[in-house]
PDB file of N, CA, C, O and CB in Angstrom:
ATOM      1  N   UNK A   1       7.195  -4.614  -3.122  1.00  0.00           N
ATOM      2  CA  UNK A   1       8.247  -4.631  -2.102  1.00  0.00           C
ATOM      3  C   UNK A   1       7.971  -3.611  -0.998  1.00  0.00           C
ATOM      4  O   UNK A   1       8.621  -3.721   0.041  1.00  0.00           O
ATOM      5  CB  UNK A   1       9.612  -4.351  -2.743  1.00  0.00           C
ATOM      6  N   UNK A   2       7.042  -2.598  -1.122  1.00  0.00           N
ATOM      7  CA  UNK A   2       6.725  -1.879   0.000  1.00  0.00           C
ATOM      8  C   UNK A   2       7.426  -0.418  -0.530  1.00  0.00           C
ATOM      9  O   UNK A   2       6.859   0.367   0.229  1.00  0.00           O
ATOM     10  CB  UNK A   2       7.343  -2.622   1.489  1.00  0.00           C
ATOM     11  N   UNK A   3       7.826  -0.047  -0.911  1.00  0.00           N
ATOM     12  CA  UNK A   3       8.540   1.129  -1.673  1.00  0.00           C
ATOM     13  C   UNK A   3       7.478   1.981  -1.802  1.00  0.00           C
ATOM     14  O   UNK A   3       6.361   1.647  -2.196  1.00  0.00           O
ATOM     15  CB  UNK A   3       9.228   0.811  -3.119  1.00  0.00           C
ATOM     16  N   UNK A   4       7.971   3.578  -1.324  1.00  0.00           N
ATOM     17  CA  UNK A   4       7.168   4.712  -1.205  1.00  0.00           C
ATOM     18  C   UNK A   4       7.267   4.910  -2.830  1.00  0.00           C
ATOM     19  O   UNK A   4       8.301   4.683  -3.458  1.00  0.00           O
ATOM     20  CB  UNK A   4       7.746   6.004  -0.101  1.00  0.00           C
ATOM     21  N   UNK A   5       5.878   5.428  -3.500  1.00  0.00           N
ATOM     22  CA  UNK A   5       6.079   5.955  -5.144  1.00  0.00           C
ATOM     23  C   UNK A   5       6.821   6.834  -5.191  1.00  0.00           C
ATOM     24  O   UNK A   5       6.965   7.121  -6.379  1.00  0.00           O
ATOM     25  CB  UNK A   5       4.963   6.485  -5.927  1.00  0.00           C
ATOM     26  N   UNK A   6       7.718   7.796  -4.243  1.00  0.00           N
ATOM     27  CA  UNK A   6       8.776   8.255  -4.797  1.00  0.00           C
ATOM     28  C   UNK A   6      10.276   7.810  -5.454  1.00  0.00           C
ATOM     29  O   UNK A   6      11.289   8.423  -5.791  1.00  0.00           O
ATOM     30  CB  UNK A   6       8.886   8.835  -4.080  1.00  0.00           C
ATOM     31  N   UNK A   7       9.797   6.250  -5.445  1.00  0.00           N
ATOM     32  CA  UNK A   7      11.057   5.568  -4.892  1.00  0.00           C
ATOM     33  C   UNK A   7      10.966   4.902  -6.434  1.00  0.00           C
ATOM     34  O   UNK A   7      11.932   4.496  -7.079  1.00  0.00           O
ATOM     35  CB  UNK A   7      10.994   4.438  -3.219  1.00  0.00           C
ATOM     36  N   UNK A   8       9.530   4.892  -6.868  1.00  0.00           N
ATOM     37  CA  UNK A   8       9.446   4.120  -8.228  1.00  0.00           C
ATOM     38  C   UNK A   8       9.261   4.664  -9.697  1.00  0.00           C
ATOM     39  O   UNK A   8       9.358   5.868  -9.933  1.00  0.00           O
ATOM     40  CB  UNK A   8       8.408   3.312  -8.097  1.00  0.00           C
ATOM     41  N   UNK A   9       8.974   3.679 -10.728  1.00  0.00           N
ATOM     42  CA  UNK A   9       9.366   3.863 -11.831  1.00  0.00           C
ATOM     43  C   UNK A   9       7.781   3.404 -12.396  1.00  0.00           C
ATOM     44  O   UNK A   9       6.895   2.636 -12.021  1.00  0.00           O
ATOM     45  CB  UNK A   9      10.802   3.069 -12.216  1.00  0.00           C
ATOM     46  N   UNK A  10       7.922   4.010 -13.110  1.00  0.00           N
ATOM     47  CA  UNK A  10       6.297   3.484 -14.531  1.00  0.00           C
ATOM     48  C   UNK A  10       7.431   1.660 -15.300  1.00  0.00           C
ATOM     49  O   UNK A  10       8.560   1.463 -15.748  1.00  0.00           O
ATOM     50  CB  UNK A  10       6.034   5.839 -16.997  1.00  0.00           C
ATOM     51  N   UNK A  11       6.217   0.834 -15.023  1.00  0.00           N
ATOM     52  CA  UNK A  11       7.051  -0.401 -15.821  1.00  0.00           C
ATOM     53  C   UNK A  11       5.795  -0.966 -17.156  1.00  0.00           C
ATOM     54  O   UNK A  11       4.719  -1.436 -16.787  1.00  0.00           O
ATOM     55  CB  UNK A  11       7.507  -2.031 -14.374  1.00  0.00           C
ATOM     56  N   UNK A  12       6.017  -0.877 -18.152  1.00  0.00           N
ATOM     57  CA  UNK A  12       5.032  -1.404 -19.078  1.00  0.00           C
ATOM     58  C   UNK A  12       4.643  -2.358 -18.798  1.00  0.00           C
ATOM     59  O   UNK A  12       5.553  -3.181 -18.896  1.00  0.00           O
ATOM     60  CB  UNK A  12       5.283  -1.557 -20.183  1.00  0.00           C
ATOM     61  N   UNK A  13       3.253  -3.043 -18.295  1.00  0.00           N
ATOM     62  CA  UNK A  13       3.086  -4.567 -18.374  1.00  0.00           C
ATOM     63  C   UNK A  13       3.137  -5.186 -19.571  1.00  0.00           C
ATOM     64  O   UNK A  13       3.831  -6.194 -19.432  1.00  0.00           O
ATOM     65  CB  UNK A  13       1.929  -4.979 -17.879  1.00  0.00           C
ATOM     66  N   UNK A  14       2.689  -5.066 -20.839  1.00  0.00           N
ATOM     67  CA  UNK A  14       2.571  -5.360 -21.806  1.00  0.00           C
ATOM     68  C   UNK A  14       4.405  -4.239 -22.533  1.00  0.00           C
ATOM     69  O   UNK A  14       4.601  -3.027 -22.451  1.00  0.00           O
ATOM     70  CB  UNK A  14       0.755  -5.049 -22.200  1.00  0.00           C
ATOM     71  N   UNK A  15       4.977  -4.910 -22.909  1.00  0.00           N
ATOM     72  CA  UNK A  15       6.212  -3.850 -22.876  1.00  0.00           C
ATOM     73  C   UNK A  15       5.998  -3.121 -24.647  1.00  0.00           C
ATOM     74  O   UNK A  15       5.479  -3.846 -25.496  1.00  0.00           O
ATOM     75  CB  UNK A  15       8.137  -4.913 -22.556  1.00  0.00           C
ATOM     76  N   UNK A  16       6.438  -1.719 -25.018  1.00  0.00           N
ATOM     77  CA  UNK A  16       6.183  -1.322 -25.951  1.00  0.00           C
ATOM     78  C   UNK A  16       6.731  -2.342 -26.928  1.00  0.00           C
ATOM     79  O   UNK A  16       5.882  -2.866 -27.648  1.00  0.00           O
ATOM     80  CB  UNK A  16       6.523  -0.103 -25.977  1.00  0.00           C
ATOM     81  N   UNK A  17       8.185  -2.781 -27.115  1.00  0.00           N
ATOM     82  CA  UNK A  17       8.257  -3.204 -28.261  1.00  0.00           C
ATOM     83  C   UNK A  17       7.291  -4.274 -28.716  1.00  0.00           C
ATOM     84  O   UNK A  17       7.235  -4.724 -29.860  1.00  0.00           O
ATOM     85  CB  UNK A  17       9.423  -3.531 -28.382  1.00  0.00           C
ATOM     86  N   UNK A  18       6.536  -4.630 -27.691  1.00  0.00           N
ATOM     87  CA  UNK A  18       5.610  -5.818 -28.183  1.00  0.00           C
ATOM     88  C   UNK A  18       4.003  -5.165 -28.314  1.00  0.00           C
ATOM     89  O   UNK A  18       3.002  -5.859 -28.137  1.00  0.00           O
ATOM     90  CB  UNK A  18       5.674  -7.237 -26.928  1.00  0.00           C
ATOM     91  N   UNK A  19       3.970  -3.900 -28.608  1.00  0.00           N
ATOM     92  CA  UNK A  19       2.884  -2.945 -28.789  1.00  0.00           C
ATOM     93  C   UNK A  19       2.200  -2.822 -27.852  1.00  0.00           C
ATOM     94  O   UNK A  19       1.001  -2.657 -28.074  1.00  0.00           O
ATOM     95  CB  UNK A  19       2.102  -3.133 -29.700  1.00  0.00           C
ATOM     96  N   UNK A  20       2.688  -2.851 -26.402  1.00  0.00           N
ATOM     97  CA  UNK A  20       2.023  -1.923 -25.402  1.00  0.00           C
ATOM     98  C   UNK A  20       2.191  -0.548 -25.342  1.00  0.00           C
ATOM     99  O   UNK A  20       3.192   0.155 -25.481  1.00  0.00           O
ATOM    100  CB  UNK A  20       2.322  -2.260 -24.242  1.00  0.00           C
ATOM    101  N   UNK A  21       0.485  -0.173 -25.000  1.00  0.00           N
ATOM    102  CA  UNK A  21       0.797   1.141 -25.030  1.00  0.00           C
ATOM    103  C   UNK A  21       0.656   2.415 -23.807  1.00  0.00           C
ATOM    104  O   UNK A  21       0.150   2.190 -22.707  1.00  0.00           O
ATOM    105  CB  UNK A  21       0.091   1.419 -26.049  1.00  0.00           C
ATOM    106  N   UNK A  22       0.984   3.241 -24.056  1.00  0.00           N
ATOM    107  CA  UNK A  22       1.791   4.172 -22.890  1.00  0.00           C
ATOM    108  C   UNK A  22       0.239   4.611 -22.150  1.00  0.00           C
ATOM    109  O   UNK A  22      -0.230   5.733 -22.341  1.00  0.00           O
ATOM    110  CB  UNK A  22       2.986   5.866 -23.676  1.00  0.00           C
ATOM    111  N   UNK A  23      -0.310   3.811 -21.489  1.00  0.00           N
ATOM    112  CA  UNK A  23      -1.626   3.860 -20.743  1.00  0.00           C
ATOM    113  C   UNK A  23      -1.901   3.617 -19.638  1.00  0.00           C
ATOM    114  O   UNK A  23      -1.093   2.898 -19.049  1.00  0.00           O
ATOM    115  CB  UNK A  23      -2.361   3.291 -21.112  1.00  0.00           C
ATOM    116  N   UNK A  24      -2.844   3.977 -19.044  1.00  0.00           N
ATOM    117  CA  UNK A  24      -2.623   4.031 -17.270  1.00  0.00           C
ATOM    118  C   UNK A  24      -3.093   2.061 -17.246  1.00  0.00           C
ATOM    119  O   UNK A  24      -2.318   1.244 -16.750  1.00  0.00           O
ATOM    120  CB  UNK A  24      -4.281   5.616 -16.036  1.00  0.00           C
ATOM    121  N   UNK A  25      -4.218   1.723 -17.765  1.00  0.00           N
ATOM    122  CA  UNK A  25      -4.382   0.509 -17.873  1.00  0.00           C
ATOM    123  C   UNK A  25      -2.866  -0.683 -17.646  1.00  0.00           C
ATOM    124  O   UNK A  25      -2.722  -1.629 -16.871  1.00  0.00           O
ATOM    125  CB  UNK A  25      -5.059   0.538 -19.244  1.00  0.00           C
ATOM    126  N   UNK A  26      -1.988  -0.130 -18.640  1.00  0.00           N
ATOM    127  CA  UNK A  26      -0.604  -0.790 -18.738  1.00  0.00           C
ATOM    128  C   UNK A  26       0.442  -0.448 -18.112  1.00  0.00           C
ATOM    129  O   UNK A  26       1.568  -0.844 -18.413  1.00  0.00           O
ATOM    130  CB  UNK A  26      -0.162  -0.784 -19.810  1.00  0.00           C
ATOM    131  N   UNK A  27       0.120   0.491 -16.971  1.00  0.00           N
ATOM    132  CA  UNK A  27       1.596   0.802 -16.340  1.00  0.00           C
ATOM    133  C   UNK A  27       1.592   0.126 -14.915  1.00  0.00           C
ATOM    134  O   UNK A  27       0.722  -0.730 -14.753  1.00  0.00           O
ATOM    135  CB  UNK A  27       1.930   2.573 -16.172  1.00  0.00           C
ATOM    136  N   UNK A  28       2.037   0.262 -14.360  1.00  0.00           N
ATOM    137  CA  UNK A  28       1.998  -0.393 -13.009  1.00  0.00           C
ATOM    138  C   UNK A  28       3.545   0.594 -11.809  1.00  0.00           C
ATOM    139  O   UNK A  28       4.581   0.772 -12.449  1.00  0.00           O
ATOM    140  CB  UNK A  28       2.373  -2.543 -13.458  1.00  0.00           C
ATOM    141  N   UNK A  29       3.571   0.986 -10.666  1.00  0.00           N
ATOM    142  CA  UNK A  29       4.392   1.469 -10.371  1.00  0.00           C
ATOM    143  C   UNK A  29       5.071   0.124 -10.142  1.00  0.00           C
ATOM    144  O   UNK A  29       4.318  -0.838  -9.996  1.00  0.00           O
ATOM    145  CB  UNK A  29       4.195   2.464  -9.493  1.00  0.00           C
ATOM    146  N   UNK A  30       6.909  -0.162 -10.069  1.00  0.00           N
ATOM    147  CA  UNK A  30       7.563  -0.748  -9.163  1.00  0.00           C
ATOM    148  C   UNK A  30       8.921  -0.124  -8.844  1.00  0.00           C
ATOM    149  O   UNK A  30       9.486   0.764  -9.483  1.00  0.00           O
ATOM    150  CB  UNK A  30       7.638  -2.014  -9.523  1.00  0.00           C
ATOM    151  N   UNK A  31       9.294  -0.674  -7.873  1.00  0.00           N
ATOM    152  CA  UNK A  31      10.894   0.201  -7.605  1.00  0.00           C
ATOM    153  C   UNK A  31      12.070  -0.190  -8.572  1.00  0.00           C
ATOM    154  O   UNK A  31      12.182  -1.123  -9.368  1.00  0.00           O
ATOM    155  CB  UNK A  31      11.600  -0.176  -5.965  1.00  0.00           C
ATOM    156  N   UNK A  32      12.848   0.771  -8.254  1.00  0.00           N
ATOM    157  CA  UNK A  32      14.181   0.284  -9.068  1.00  0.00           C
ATOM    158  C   UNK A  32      14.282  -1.030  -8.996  1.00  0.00           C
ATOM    159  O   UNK A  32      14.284  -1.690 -10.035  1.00  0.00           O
ATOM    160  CB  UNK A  32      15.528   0.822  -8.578  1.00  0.00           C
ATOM    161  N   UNK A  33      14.338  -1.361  -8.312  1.00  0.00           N
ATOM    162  CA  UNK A  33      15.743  -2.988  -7.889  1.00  0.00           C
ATOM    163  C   UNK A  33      14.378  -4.036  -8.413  1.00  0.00           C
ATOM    164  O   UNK A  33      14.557  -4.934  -9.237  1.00  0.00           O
ATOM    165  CB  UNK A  33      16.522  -3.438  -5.212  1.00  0.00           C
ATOM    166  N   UNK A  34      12.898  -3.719  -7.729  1.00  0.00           N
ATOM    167  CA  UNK A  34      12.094  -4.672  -8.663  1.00  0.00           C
ATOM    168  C   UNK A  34      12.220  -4.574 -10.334  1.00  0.00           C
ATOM    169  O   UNK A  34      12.256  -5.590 -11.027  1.00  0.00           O
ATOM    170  CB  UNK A  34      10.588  -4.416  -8.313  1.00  0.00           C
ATOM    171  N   UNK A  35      12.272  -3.423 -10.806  1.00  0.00           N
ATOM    172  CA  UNK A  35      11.751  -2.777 -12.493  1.00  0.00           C
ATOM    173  C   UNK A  35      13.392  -3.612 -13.023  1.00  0.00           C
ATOM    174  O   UNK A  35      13.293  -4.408 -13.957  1.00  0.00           O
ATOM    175  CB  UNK A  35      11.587  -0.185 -12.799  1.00  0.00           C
ATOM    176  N   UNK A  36      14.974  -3.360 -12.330  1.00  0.00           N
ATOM    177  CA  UNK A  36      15.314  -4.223 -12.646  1.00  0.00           C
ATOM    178  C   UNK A  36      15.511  -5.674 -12.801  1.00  0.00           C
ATOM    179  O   UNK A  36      16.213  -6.082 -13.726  1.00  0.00           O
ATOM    180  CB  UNK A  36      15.589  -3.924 -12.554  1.00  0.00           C
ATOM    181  N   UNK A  37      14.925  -6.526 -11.937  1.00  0.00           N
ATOM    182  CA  UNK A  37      14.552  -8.010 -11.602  1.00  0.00           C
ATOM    183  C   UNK A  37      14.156  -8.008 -13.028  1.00  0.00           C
ATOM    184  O   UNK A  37      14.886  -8.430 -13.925  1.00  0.00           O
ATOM    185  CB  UNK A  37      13.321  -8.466 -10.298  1.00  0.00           C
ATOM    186  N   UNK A  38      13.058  -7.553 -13.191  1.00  0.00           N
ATOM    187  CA  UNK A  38      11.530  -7.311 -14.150  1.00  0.00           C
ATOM    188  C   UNK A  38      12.442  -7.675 -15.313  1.00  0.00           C
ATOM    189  O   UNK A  38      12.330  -8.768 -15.870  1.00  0.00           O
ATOM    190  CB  UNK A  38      10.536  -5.431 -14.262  1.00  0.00           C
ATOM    191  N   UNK A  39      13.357  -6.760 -15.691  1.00  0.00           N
ATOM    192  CA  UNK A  39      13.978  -6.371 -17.298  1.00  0.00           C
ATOM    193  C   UNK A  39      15.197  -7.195 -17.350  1.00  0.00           C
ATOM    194  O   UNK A  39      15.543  -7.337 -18.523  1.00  0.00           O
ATOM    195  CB  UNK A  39      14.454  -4.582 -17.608  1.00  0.00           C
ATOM    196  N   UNK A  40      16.140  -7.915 -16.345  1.00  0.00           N
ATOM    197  CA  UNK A  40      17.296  -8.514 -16.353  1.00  0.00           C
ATOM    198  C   UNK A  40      16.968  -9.686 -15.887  1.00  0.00           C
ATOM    199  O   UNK A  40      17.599 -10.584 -16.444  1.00  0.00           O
ATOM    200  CB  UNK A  40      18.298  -7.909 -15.706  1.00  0.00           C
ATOM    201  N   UNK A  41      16.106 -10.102 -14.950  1.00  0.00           N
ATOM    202  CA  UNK A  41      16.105 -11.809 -14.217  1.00  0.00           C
ATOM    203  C   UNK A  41      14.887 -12.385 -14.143  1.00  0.00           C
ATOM    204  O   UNK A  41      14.317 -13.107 -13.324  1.00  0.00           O
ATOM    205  CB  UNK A  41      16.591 -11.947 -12.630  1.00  0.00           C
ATOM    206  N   UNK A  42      14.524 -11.731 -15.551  1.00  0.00           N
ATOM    207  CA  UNK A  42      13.071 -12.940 -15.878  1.00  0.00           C
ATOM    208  C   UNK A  42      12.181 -12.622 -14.876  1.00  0.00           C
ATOM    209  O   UNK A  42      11.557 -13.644 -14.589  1.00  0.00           O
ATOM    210  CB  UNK A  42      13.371 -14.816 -15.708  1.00  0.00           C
ATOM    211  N   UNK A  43      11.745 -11.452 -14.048  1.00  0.00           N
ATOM    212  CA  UNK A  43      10.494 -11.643 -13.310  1.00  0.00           C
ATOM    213  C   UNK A  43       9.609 -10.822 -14.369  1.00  0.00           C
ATOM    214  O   UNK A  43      10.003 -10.188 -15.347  1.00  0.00           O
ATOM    215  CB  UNK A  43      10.496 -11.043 -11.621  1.00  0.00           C
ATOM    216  N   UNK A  44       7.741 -11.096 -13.695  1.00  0.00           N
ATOM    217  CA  UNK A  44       7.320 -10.944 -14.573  1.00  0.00           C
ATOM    218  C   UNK A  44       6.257  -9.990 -13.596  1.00  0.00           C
ATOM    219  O   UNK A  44       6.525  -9.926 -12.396  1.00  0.00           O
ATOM    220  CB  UNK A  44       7.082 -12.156 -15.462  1.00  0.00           C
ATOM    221  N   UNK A  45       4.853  -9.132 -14.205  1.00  0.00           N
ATOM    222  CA  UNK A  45       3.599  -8.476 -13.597  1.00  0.00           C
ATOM    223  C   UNK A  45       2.815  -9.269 -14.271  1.00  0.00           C
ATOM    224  O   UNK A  45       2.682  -9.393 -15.489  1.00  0.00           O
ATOM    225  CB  UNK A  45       3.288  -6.905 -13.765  1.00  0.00           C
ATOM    226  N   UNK A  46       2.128  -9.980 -13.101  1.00  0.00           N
ATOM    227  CA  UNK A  46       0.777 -10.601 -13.558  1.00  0.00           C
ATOM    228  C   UNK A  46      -0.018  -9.765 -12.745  1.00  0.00           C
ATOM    229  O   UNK A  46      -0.011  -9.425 -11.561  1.00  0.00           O
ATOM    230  CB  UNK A  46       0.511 -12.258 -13.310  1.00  0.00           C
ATOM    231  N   UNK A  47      -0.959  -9.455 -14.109  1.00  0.00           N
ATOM    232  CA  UNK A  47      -2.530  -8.544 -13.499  1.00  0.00           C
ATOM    233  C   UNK A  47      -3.740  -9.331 -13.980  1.00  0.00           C
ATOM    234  O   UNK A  47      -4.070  -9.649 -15.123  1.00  0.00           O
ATOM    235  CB  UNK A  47      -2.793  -6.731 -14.254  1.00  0.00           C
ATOM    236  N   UNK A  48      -4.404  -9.595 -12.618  1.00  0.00           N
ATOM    237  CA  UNK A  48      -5.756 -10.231 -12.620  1.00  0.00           C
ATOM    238  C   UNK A  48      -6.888  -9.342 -12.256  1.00  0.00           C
ATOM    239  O   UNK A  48      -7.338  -9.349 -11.110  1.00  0.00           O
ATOM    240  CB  UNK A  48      -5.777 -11.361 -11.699  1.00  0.00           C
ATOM    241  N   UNK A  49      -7.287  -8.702 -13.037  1.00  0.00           N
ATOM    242  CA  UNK A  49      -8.505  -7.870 -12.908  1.00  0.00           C
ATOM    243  C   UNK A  49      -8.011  -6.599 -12.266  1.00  0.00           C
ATOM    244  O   UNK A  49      -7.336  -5.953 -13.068  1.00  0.00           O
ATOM    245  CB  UNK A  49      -9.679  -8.578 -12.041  1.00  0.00           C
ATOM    246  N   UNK A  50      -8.132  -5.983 -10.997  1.00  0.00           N
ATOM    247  CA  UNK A  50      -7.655  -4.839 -10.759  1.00  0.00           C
ATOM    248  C   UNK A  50      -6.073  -4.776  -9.368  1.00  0.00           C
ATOM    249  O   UNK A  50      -5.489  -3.982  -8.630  1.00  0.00           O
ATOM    250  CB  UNK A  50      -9.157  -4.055 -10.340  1.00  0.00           C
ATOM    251  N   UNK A  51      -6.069  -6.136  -9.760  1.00  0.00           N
ATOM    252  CA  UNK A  51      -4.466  -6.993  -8.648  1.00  0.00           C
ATOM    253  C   UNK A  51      -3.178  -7.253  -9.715  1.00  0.00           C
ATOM    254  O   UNK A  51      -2.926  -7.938 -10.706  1.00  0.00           O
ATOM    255  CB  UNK A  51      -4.953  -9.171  -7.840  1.00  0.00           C
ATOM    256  N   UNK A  52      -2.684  -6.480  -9.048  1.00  0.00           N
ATOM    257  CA  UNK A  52      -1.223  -6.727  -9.688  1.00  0.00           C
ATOM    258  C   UNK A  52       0.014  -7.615  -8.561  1.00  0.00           C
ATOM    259  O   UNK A  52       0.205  -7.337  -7.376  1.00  0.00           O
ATOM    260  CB  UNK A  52      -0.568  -4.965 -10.084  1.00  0.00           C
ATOM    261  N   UNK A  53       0.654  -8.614  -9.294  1.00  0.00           N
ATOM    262  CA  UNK A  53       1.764  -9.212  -8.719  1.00  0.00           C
ATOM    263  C   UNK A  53       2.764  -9.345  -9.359  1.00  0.00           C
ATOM    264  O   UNK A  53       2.921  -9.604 -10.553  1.00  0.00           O
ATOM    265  CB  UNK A  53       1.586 -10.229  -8.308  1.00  0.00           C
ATOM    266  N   UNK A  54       3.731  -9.100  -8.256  1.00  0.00           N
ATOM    267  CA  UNK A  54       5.664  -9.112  -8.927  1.00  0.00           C
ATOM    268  C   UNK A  54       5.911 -10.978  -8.725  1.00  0.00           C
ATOM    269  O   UNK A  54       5.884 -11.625  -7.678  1.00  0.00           O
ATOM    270  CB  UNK A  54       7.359  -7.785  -7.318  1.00  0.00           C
ATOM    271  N   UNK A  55       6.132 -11.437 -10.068  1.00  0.00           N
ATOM    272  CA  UNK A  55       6.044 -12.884  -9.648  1.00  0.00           C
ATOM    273  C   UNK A  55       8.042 -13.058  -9.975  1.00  0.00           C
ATOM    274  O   UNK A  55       8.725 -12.413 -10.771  1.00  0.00           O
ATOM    275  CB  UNK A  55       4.595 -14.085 -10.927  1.00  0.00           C
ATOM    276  N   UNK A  56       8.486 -14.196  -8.981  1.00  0.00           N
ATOM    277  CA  UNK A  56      10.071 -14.216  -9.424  1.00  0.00           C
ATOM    278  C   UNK A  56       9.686 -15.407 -11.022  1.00  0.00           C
ATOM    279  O   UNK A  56       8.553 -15.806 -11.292  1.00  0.00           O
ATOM    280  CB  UNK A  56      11.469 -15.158  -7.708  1.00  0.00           C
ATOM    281  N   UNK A  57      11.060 -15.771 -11.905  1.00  0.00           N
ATOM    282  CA  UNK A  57      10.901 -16.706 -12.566  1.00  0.00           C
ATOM    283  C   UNK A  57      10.131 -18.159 -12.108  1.00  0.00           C
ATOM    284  O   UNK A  57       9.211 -18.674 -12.744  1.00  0.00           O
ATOM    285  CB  UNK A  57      12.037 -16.791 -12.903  1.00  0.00           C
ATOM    286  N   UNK A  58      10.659 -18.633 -10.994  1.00  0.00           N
ATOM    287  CA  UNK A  58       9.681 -20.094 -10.775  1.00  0.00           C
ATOM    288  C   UNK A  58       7.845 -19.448 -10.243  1.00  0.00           C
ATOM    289  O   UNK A  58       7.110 -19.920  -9.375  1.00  0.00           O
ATOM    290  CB  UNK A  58      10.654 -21.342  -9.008  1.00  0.00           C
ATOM    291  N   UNK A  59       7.716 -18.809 -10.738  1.00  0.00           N
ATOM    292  CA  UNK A  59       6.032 -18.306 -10.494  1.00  0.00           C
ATOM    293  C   UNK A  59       6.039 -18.017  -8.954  1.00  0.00           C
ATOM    294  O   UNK A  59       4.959 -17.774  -8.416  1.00  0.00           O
ATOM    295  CB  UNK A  59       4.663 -19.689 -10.901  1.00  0.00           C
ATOM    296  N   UNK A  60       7.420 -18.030  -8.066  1.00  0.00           N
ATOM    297  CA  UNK A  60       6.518 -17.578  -6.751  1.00  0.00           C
ATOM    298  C   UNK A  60       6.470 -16.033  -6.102  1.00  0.00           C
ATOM    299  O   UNK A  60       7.523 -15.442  -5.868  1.00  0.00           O
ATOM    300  CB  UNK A  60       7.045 -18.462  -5.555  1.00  0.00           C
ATOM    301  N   UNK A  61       5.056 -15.377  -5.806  1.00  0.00           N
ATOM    302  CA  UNK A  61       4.760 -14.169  -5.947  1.00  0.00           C
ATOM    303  C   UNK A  61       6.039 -13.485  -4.635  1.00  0.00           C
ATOM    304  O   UNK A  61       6.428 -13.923  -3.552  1.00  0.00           O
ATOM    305  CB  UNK A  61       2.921 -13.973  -5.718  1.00  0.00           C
ATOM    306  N   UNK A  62       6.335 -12.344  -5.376  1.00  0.00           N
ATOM    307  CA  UNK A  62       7.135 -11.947  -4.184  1.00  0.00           C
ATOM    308  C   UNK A  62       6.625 -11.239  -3.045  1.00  0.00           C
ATOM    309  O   UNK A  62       7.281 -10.366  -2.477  1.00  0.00           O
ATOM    310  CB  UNK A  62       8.092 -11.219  -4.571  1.00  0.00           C
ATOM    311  N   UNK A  63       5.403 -11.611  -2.673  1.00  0.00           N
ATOM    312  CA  UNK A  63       4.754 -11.835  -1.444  1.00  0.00           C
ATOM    313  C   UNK A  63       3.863 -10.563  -1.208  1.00  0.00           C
ATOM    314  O   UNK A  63       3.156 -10.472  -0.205  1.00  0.00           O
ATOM    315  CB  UNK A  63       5.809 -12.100  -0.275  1.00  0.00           C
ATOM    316  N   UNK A  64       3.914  -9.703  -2.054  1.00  0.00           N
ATOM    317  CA  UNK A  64       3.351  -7.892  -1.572  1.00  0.00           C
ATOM    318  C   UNK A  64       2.107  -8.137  -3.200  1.00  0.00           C
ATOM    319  O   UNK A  64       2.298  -8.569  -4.337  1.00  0.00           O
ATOM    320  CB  UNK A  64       5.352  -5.847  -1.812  1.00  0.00           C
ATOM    321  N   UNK A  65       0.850  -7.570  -2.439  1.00  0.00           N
ATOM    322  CA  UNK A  65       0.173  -7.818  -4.019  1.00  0.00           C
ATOM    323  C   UNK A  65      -0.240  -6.432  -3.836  1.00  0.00           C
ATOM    324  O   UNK A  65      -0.338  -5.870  -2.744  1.00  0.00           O
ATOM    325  CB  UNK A  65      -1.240  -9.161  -4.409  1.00  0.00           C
ATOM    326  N   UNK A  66      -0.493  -5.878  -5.070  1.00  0.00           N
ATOM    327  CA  UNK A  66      -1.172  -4.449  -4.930  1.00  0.00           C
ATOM    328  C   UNK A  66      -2.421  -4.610  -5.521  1.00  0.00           C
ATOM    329  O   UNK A  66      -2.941  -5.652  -5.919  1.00  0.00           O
ATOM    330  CB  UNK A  66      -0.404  -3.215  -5.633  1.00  0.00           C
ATOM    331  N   UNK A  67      -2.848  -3.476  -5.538  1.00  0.00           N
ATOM    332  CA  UNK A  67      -4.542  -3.211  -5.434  1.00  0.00           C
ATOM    333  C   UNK A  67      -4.527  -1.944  -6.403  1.00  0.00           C
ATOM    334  O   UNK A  67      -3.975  -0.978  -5.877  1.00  0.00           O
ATOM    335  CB  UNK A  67      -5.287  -2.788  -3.598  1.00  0.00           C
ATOM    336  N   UNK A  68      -5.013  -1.714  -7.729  1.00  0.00           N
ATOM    337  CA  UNK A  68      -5.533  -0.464  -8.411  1.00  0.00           C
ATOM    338  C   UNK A  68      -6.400  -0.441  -9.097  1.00  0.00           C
ATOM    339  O   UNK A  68      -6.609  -1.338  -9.915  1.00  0.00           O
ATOM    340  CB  UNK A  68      -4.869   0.095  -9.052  1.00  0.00           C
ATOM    341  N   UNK A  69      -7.197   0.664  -8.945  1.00  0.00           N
ATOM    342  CA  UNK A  69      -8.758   0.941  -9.512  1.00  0.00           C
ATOM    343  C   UNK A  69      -8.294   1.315 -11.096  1.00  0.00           C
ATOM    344  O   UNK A  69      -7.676   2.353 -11.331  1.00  0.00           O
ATOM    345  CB  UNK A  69      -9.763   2.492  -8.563  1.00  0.00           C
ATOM    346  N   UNK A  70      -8.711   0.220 -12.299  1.00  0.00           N
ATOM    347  CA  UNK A  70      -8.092   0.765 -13.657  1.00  0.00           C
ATOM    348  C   UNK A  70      -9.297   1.830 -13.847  1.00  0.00           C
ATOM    349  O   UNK A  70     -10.468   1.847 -13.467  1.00  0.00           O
ATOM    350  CB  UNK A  70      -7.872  -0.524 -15.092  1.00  0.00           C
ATOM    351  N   UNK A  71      -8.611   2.579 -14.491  1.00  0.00           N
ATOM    352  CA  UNK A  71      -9.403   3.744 -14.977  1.00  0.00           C
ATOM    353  C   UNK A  71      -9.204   4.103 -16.317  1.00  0.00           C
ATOM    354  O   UNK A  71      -9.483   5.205 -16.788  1.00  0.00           O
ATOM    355  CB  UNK A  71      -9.152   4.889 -14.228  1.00  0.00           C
ATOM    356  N   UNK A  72      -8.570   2.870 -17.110  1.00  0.00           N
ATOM    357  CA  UNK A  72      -8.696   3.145 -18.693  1.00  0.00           C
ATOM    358  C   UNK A  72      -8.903   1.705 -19.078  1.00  0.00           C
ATOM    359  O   UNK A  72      -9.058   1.398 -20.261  1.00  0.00           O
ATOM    360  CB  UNK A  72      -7.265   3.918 -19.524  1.00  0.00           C
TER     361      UNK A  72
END
């Protein structure tokens, strides 16, 4: 969504109760109002190699893709 990282939250891609673990590989920054979408209205983080996307429920990306160098 464009949100300065002060603005955001660590979101598990893989979420712990389903044994993700607390790793830079698996975190991803997003903002509040996305991290809630994420946990209350079915959106999801799809990561394809070192691209991450905020997708809504009908799969369409919410338009901002990010870019991170994994380092684990």
């Amino acid at each position: 969504c464009g949100a300065p990282a002060s603005h955001c939250q660590l979101h598990h891609i893989v979420y712990r109760r389903r044994d993700g673990a607390t790793i830079v590989g698996n975190l991803v920054l997003v903002c509040w109002a996305c991290h809630h979408d994420i946990h209350h209205n079915h959106w999801t983080v799809v990561r394809t190699n070192n691209r991450y996307t905020i997708r809504r429920p009908d799969t369409t990306p919410l338009g901002l893709d990010r870019e991170r160098k994994d380092t684990g």
